[in-house]
C-alpha positions as CSV (number, residue, x, y, z in Angstrom):
1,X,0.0,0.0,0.0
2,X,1.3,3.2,-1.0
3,X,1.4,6.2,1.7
4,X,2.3,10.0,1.0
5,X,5.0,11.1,3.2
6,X,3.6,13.1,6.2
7,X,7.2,14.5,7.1
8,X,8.8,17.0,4.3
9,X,12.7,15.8,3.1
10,X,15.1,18.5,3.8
11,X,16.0,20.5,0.4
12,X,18.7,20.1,-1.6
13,X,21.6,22.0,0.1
14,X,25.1,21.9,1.0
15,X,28.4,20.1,-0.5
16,X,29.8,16.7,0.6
17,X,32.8,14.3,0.3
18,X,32.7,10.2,0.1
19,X,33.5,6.9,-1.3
20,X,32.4,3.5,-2.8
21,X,29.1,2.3,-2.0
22,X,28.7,0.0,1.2
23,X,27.4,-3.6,1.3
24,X,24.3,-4.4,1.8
25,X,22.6,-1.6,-0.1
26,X,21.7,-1.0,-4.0
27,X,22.9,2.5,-5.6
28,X,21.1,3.7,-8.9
29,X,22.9,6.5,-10.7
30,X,21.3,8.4,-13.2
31,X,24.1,8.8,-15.8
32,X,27.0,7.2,-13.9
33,X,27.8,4.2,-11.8
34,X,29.3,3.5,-8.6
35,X,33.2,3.1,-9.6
36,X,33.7,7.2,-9.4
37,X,31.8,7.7,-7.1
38,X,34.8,9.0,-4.6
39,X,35.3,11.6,-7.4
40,X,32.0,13.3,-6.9
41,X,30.4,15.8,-4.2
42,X,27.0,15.5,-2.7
43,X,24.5,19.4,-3.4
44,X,22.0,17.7,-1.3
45,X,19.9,14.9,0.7
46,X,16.7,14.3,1.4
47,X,14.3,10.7,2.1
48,X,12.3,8.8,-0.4
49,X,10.5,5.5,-0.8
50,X,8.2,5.8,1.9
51,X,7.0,2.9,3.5
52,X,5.0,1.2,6.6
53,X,7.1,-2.0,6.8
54,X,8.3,-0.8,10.2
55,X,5.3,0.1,12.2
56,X,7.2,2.0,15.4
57,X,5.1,5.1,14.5
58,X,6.7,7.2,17.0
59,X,7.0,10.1,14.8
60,X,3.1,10.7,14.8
61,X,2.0,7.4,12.3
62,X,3.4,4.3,10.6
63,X,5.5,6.1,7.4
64,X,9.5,5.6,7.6
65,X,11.5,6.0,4.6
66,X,13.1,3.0,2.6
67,X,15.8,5.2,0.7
68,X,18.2,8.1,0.7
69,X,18.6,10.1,-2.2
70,X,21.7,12.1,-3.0
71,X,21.8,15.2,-5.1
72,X,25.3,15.0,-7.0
73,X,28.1,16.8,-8.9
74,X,29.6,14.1,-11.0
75,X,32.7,16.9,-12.0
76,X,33.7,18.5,-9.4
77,X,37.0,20.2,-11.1
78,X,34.7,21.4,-14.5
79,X,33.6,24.6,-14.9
80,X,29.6,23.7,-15.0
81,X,27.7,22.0,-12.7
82,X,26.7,18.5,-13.4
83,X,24.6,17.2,-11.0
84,X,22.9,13.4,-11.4
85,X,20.8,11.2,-8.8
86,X,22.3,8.3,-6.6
87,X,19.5,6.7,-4.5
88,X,20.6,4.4,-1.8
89,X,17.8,1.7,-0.9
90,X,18.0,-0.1,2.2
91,X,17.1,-4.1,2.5
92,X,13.7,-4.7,3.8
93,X,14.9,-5.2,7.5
94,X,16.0,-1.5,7.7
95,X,14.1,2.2,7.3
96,X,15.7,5.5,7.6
97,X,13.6,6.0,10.5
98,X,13.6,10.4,10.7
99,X,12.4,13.7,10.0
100,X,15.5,14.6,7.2
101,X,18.9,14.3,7.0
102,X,21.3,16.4,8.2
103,X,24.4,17.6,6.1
104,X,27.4,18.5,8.2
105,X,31.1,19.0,6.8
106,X,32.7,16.2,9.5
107,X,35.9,15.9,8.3
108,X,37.0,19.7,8.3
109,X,37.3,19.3,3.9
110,X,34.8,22.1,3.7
111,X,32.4,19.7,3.0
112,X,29.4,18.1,4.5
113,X,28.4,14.4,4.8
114,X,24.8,13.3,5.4
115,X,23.9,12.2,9.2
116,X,20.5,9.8,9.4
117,X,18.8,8.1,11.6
118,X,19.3,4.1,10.5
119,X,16.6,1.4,12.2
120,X,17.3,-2.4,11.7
121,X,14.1,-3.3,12.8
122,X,15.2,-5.9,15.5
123,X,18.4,-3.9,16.4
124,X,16.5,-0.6,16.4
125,X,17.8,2.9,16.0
126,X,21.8,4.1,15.0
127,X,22.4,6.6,13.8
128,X,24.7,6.6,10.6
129,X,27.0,9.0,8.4
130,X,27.0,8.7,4.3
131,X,28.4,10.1,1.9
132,X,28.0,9.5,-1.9
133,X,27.0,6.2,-1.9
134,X,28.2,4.6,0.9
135,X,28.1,4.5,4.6
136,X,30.9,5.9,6.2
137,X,30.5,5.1,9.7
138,X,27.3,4.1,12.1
139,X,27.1,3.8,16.1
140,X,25.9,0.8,17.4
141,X,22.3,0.1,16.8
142,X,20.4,0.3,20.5
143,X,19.8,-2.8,20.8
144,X,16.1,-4.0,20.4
145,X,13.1,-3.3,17.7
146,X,10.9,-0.1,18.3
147,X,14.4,1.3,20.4
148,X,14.8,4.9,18.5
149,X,17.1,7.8,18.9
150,X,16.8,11.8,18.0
151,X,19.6,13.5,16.9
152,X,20.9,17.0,18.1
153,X,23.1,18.3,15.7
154,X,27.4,17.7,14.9
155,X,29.4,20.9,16.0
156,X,33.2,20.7,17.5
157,X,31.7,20.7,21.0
158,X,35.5,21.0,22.6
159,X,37.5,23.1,20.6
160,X,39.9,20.1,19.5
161,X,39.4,20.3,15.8
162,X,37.2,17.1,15.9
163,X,33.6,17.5,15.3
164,X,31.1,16.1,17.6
165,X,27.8,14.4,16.7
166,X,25.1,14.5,19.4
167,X,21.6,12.7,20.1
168,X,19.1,11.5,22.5
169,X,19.1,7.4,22.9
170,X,15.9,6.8,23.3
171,X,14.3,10.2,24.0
172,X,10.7,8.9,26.0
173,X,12.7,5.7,28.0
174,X,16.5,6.2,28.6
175,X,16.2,9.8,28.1
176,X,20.2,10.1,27.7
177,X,22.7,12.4,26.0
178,X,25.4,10.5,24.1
179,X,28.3,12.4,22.5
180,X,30.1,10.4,19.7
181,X,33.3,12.3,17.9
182,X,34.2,11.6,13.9
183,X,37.8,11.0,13.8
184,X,39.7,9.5,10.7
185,X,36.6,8.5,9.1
186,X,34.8,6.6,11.9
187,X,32.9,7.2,14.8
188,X,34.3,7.3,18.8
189,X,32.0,7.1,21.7
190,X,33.2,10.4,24.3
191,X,30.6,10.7,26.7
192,X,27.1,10.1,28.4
193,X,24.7,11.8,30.0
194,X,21.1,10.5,32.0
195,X,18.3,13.2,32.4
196,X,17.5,14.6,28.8
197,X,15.3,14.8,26.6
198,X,14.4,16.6,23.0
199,X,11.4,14.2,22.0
200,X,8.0,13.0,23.1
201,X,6.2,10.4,21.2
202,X,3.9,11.1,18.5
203,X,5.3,14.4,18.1
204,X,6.5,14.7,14.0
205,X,9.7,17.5,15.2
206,X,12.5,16.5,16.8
207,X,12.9,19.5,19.6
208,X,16.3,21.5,20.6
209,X,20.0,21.1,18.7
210,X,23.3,22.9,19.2
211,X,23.5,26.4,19.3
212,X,26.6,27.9,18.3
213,X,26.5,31.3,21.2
214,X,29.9,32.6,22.8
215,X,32.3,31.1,23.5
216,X,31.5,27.3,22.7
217,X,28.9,25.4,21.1
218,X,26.2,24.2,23.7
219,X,23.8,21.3,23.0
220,X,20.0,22.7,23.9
221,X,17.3,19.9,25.3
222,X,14.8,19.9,27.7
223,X,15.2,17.7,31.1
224,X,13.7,14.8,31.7
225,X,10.7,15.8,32.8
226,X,9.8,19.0,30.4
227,X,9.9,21.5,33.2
228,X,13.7,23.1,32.5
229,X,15.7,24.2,29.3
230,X,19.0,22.6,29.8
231,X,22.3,24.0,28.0
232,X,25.3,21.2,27.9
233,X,29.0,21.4,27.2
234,X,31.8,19.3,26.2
235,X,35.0,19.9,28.1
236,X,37.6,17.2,28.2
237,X,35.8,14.7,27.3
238,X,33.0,15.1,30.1
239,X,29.8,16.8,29.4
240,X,28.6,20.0,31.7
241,X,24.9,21.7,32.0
242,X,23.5,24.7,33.3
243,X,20.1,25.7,33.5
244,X,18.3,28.1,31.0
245,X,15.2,28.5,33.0
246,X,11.7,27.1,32.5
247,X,10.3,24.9,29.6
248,X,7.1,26.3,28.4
249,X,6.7,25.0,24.7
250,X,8.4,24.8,21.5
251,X,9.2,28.1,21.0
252,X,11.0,28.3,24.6
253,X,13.4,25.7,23.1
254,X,13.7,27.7,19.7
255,X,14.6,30.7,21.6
256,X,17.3,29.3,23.7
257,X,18.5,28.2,20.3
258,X,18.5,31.4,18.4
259,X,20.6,32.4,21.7
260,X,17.3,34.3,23.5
């Protein structure tokens, strides 16, 4: 049965670097195939092929996505633009289970790669880093079906040169901040933290991120129980909040965001 998507895919945006296509997943290239593809550069992402094989609904209904599709420049170095199509399509026992993906230059080559959310639907959530064609580098999933995690954002938290990526595992149950840093192309866990939150189920937005006020990046969530804004840092390798005053809706996380 076919569904229209009830989330929006992120528009094309951005630039990205990456290699050869992983296993385990099909790549379609409209007027190229997968042996350049380290040679290209990813304009933009966004989630296709929606489906309701995984029926976690805890975005608001049943609808996850069963691809990712990759805006590219097959010639970087010419003097036009050629963009083509790569669509990544997962095997039936995995969705891209999220709003959009996130492009974020990780390794510091001016940049982005693509950051998703990645179910296995008796693993559960990871979350995952592409780039054109291929998976770069994934967390562990959780652990167990209908186990999800929100993401926050990627930012160098600590000043090191490294950049961060940040998310909630399991925003309703475990309600804990995890801090992984991308380091020679693969992911390394740095440091946890119980009490936070930045989703509540049903809810089709994934609340708070990292806001980028002087003089370091700070991730923005609400506590555990929706009452406080909490701001936390990254400082050798452990992670430090402060309170930002009450939680009173959606827009009290925006603001603290836009540095309010």
């Amino acid at each position: 049965m076919h569904k229209a998507p009830r989330r929006p895919s992120r528009p094309w945006a951005g630039l990205a670097r990456g290699a050869l296509l992983a296993s385990g997943l099909w790549l379609a290239a409209a007027g190229g195939t997968a042996a350049d593809v380290s040679a290209r550069v990813i304009l933009g992402a966004a989630y296709t092929a929606p489906t309701t094989r995984y029926a976690h609904g805890v975005l608001g209904d049943a609808v996850e996505w069963g691809a990712l599709e990759l805006r590219i420049d097959s010639c970087p170095a010419c003097a036009a633009l050629r963009p083509e199509t790569l669509t990544i399509t997962l095997p039936d026992t995995r969705v891209f289970e999220d709003i959009a993906p996130r492009l974020a230059d990780l390794d510091g080559d001016g940049a982005p790669e693509v950051i998703v959310v990645e179910t296995d639907m008796t693993r559960g959530a990871a979350l995952a880093v592409y780039g054109p064609g291929s998976k770069i580098a994934q967390t562990p999933h959780i652990g167990q079906s209908n186990r999800w995690l929100a993401p926050l954002g990627a930012a160098d938290l600590d000043g090191d040169g490294y950049v961060e990526l940040a998310y909630i595992d399991r925003p309703h149950l475990a309600k804990t901040l995890r801090v992984w840093r991308f380091a020679d192309g693969a992911l390394e866990p740095v440091a946890d933290l119980p009490g936070l939150t930045n989703h509540r189920i049903g809810e089709d937005f994934i609340s708070g991120g990292i806001r980028h006020c002087a003089p370091r990046p700070e991730i923005i969530t609400a506590d555990a129980r929706w009452t406080r804004i909490i701001a936390t840092t990254l400082e050798a390798d452990r992670l430090q909040t402060r309170d930002l005053g009450p939680f009173a809706g959606r827009d009290s996380l925006t603001a603290a965001l836009a540095c309010r």
